[in-house]
C-alpha positions as CSV (number, residue, x, y, z in Angstrom):
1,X,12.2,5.6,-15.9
2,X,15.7,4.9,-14.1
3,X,17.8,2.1,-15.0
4,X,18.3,-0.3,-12.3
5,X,20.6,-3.6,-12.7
6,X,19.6,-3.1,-16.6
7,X,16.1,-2.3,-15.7
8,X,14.1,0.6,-16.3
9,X,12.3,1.1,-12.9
10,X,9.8,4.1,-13.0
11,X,11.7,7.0,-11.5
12,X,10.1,7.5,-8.4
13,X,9.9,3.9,-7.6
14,X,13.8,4.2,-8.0
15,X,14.0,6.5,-5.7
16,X,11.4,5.5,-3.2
17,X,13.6,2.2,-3.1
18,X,17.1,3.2,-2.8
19,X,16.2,5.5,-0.1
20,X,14.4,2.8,1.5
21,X,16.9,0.6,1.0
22,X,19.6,3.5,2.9
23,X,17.2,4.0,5.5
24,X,16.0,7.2,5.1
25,X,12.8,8.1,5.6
26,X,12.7,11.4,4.6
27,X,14.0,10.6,1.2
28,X,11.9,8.0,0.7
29,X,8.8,9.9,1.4
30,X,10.0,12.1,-0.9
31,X,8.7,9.9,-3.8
32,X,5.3,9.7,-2.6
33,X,2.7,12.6,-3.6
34,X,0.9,14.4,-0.8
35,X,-2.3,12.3,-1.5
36,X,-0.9,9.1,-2.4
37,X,-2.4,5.8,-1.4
38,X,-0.1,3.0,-0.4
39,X,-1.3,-0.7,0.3
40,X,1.1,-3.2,2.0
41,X,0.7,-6.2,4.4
42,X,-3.2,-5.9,4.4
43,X,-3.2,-2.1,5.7
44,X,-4.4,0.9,3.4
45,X,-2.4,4.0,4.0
46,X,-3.4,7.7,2.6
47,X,-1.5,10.7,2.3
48,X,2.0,11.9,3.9
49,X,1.6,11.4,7.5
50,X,0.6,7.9,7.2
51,X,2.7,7.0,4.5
52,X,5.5,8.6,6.4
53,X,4.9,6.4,9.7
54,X,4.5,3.3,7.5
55,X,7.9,3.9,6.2
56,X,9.6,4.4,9.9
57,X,8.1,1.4,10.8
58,X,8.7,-1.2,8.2
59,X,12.5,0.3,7.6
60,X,12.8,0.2,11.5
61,X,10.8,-3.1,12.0
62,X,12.6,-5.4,9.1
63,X,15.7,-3.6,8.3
64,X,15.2,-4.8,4.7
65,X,16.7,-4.5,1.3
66,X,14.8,-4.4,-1.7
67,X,16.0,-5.6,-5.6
68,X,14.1,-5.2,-8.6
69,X,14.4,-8.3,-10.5
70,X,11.6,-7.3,-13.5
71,X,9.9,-4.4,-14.7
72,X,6.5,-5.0,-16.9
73,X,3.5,-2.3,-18.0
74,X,0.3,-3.5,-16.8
75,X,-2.3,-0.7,-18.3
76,X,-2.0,2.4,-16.4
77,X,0.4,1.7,-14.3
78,X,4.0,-0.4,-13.6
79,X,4.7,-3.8,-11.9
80,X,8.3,-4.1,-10.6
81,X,8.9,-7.1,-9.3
82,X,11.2,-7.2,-6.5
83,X,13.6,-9.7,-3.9
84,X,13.5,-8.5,-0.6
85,X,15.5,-9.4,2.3
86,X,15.8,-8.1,5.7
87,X,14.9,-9.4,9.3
88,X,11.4,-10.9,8.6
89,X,10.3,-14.6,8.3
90,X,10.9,-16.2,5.2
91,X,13.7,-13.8,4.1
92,X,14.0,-13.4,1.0
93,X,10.6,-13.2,-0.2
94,X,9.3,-11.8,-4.3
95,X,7.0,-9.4,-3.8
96,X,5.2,-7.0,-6.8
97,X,5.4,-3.1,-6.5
98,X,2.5,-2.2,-8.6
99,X,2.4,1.7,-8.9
100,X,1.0,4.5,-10.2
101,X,2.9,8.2,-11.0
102,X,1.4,11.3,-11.7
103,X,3.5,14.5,-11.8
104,X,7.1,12.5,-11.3
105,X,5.4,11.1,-7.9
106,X,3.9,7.5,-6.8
107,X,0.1,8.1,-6.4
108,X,-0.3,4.2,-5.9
109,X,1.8,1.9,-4.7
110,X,0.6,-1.4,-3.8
111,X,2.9,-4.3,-2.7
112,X,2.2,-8.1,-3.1
């Protein structure tokens, strides 16, 4: 895990996030394993490409800015609850990251 603002945020999480957060996709993909599963605004999303055109999307659609605010264990995987701001109604919303890492990589990542 990474410290972030005196939390210890799973690694990839961390980076997945600050590259979000800079706006690079390629970075931020980066985090993601080639088969991972990613669940966000009612959409499922499997494996790179996908993930990949998520990421353009969201970073190009909302321009937002995420901060962890609370990390917790939940069984097999990590809840990192988060502020995030950016061009979208009701800016700032708290959202949960729930992942799952295998092999330094999110597997699972499903946003509430």
């Amino acid at each position: 895990m990474t410290t972030s603002n005196s939390l210890e945020v799973p690694t990839p999480l961390a980076s997945y996030i600050e590259a979000a957060n800079a706006g690079t996709a390629a970075a931020a993909l980066a985090a993601f394993s080639e088969s991972a599963v990613v669940q966000d605004e009612g959409a499922v999303r499997r494996g790179h490409e996908a993930i990949r055109e998520w990421i353009e999307e969201t970073v190009g659609k909302y321009q937002f800015h995420i901060t962890p605010l609370d990390v917790r264990e939940a069984g097999d995987h990590v809840v990192v609850h988060c502020q995030v701001s950016g061009s979208f109604p009701g800016s700032p919303v708290e959202l949960d990251f729930e992942t799952i890492t295998s092999s330094s990589k999110i597997s699972h990542l499903a946003i509430r």
